[in-house]
C-alpha positions in Angstrom: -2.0 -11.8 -0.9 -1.5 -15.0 -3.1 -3.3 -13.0 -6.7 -1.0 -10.0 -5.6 2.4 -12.4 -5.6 1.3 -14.4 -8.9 0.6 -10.5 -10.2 4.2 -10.0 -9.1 5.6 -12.3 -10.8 4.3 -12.0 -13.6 5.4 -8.6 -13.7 8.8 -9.6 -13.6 9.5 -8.9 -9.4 11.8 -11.8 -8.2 12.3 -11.1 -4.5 9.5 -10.9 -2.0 9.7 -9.2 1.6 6.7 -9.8 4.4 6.8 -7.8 7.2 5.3 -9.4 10.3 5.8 -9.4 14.0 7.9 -11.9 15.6 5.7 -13.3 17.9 3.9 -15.1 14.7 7.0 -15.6 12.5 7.0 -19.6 13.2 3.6 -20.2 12.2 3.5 -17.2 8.9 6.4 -19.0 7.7 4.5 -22.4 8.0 1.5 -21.5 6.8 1.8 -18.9 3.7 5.9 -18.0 3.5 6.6 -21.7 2.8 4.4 -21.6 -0.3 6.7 -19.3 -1.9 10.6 -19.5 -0.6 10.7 -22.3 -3.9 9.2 -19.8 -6.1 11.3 -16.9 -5.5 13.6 -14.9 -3.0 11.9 -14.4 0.4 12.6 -12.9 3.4 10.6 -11.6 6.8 11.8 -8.6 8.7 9.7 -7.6 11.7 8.0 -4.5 13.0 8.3 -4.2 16.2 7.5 -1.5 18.4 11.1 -0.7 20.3 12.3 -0.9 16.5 12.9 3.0 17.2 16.2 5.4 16.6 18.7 5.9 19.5 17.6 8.5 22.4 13.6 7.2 22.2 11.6 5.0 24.1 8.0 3.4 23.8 5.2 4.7 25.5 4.0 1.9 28.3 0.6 2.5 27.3 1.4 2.0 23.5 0.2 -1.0 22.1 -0.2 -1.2 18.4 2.2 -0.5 15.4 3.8 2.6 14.6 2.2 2.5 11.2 3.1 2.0 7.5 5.9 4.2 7.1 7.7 2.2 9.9 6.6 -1.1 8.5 8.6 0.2 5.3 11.7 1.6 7.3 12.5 -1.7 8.9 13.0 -3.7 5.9 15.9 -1.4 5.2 18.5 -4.3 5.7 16.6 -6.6 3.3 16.0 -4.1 0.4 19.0 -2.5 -1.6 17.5 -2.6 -5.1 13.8 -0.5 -6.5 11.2 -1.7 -5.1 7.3 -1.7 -4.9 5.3 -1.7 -1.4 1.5 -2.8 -0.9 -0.7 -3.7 1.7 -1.2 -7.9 1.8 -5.1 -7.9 2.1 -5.8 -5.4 -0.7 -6.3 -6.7 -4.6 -4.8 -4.6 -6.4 -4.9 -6.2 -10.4 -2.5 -7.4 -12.7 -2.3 -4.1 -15.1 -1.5 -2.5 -11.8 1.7 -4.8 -11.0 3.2 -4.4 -14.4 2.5 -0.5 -14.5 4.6 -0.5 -11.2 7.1 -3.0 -12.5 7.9 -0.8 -15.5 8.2 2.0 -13.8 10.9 0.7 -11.6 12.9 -1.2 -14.4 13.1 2.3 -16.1 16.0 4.3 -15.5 14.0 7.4 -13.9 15.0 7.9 -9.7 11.6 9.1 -9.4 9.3 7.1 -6.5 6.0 6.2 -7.9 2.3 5.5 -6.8 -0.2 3.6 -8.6 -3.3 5.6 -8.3 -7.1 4.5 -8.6 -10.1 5.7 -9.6 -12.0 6.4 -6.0 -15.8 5.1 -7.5 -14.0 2.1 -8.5 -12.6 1.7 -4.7 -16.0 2.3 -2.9 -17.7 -0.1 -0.6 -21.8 -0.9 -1.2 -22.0 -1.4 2.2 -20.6 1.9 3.7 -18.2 4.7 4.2 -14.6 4.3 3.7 -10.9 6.7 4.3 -9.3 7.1 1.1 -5.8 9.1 0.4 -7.3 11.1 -2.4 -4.7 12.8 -4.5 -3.9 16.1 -6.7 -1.9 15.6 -9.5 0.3 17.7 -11.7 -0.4 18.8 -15.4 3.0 16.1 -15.9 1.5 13.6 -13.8 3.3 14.1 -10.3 1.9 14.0 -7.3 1.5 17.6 -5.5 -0.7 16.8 -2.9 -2.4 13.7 -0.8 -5.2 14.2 1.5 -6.3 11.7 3.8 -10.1 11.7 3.8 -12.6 9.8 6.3 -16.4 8.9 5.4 -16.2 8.7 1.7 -19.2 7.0 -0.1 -21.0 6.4 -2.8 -23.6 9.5 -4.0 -25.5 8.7 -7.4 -22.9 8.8 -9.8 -20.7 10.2 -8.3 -19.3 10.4 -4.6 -19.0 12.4 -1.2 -17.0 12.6 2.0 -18.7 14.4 5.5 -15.8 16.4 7.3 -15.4 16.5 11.2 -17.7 19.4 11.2 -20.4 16.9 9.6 -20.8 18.9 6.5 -21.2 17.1 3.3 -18.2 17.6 0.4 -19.1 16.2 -3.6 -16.8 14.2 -5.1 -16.8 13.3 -8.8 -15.8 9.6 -8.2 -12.9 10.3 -11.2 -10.0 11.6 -8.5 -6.9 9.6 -7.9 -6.8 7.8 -4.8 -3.9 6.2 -2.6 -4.5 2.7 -2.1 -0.6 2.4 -0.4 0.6 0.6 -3.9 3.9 2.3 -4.1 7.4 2.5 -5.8 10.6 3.5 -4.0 14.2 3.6 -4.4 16.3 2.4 -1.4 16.7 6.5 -0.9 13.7 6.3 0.8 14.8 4.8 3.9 17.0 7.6 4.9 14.2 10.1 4.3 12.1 7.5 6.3 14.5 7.8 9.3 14.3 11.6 9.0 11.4 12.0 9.0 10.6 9.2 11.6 13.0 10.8 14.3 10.7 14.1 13.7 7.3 12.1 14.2 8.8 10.7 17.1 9.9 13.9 18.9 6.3 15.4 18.1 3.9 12.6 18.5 5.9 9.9 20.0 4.2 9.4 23.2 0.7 9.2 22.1 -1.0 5.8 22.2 -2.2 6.2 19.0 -0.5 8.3 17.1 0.8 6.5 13.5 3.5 7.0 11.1 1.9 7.0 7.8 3.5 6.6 4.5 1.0 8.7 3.1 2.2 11.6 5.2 6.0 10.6 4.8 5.0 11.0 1.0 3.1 14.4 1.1 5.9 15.6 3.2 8.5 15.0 0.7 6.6 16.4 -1.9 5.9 19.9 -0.2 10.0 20.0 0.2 10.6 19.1 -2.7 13.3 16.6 -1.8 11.2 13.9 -3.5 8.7 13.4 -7.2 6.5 11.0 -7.1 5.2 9.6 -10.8 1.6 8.9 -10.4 0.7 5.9 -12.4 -2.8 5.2 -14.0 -4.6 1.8 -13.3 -7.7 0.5 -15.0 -8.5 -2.4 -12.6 -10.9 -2.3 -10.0 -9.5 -2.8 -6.4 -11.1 -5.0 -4.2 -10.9 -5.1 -0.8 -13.3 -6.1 2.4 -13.6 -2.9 4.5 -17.3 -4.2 5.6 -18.7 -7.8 6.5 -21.1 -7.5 3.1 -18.0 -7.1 1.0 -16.9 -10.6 1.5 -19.4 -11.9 -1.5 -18.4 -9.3 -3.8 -15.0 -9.6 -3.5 -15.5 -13.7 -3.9 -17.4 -13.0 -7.1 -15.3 -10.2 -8.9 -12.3 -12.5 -8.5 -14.5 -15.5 -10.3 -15.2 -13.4 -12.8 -11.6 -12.6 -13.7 -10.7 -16.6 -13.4 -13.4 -17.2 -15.8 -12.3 -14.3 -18.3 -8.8 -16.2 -18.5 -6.9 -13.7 -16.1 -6.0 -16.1 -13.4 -6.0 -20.1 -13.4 -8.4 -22.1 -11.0 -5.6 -23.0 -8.9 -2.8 -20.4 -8.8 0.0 -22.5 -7.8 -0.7 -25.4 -9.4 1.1 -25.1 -12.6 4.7 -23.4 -13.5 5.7 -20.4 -12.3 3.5 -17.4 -14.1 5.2 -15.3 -16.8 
C-alpha cells in the first residue's frame, strides 16, 4: 500500500480515500492513515454491511463484505472529482499509476482499466482467479470473464473449468487486476445496479457484489466505455505463502535500479 501511494503521488493524485470498517478505524488511522494526512488529502469511509438502499435488510447469517463494488459505492460522499480505485495489498507499478493518472486528467468521460499481461500476474507456487478481458480493435473493453484455476503451462498458461477440463491460454491476454478509473457517474450506476444484486442475490451468505461484474454489466448495455490501458510492469502480489520471497526481492530489485528510495518517506514528497 505505501509503493502504491508514493506511485500516486508521483502521478500527480492529491487526495487519498481508505475504505475500512469501523470497528478498526482508531487503530488504521494510528498505525498507516497518520503517515499520510501531512502528505496529502485523506479521508476513511466505511463498508459496512447494513450500508444497504431503503426497503433491504442483511441476512442474519451474512457475515462478510458485500464486495468491491460496494466498497466503491460507499465512498460516494467523499469523492466528487475522477478518480482511480485499487486494491491496498496489490503492487501495481509506477508506469501503471501515471497511465491511469493521464487518463483521468484528460478530458475523455470514458471509465478506464489498467490491464496486465496474465503471465506477468501468475503465481510459482499455484493457481490463481484472474478477470481476463476481450478488448476492442479501439481498445475498449467488450467483455471480462472472471476465471478460477489459472496457472502457469510452459510458455504459456491454462485455466481448468468446473467440469475439470483443461483451457490454453497464451499468457498475452489482458487481465483485471481491479486497477480502475471512474467518474463520480459511477456511483449512480453502482446504486442501480446494487438495488438489482440485492433483490436477486441478497440473502445469500456469500453472494458478492463485484466491480468486475458491475463493469461487464455496463458494457453489454452500453450505458458505459471503458478505455483499457496497457501496463508494462509486473504486478506482484502474495496469493500463496511462497510468494512472500519473491515479492521481497522484485521490489529490491526496483529500489536498486533507482525506481524507489530505500526509505519511501524519508525524503520530500515524490514528484
Amino acid at each position: 500500500m505505501d509503493y502504491s501511494i508514493y506511485d500516486a503521488i508521483r502521478a500527480g493524485f492529491d487526495k487519498l480515500v481508505f475504505v475500512i470498517r469501523r470497528d478498526i478505524e482508531r487503530a488504521f488511522k494510528e498505525t498507516i492513515g497518520r503517515r499520510f494526512e501531512e502528505r496529502l488529502g485523506v479521508d476513511y469511509v466505511f463498508q459496512e454491511l447494513d450500508r444497504l438502499p431503503p426497503g433491504h435488510s442483511v441476512p442474519a447469517q451474512r457475515k462478510k463484505p458485500w464486495g468491491t463494488a460496494h466498497a466503491i459505492l460507499v465512498a460516494n460522499e467523499a469523492v466528487h472529482e475522477p478518480f482511480g480505485v485499487i486494491n491496498a495489498d496489490d503492487f501495481y507499478g509506477t508506469r501503471s499509476f501515471r497511465t491511469l493518472g493521464e487518463h483521468l486528467d484528460s478530458p475523455t468521460r470514458d471509465y478506464a482499466m489498467v490491464g496486465f499481461v496474465l503471465r506477468n500476474t501468475l503465481s510459482k507456487f499455484g493457481s490463481v482467479a484472474r478477470g481476463v478481458c476481450r478488448v476492442g480493435p479501439e481498445g475498449f473493453l467488450e467483455d471480462i470473464v472472471e476465471l478460477t484455476r489459472i496457472e502457469r503451462d510452459g510458455t504459456g498458461a491454462k485455466y481448468v473449468d468446473s467440469a475439470g477440463v483443461s483451457h490454453p491460454l497464451s499468457g498475452e491476454e489482458k487481465v483485471s487486476l481491479n486497477m480502475w478509473g471512474f467518474t463520480p457517474a459511477i456511483f449512480d450506476q453502482l446504486q442501480a445496479e446494487f438495488v438489482t444484486f440485492l433483490e436477486s442475490q441478497g440473502q445469500e451468505e456469500k453472494a458478492e457484489f463485484f466491480i468486475s461484474s458491475v463493469v461487464g454489466t455496463l458494457v453489454a448495455e452500453g450505458k458505459s466505455r471503458v478505455k483499457v490501458l496497457s501496463t508494462p510492469d509486473s504486478w506482484f502480489g502474495i496469493t500463496y505463502r511462497e510468494d512472500r520471497a519473491l515479492v521481497v526481492e522484485g521490489v529490491r530489485q526496483l529500489i536498486a535500479s533507482g525506481d524507489y528510495p530505500e526509505k519511501l518517506w524519508s525524503g520530500p514528497l515524490p514528484r
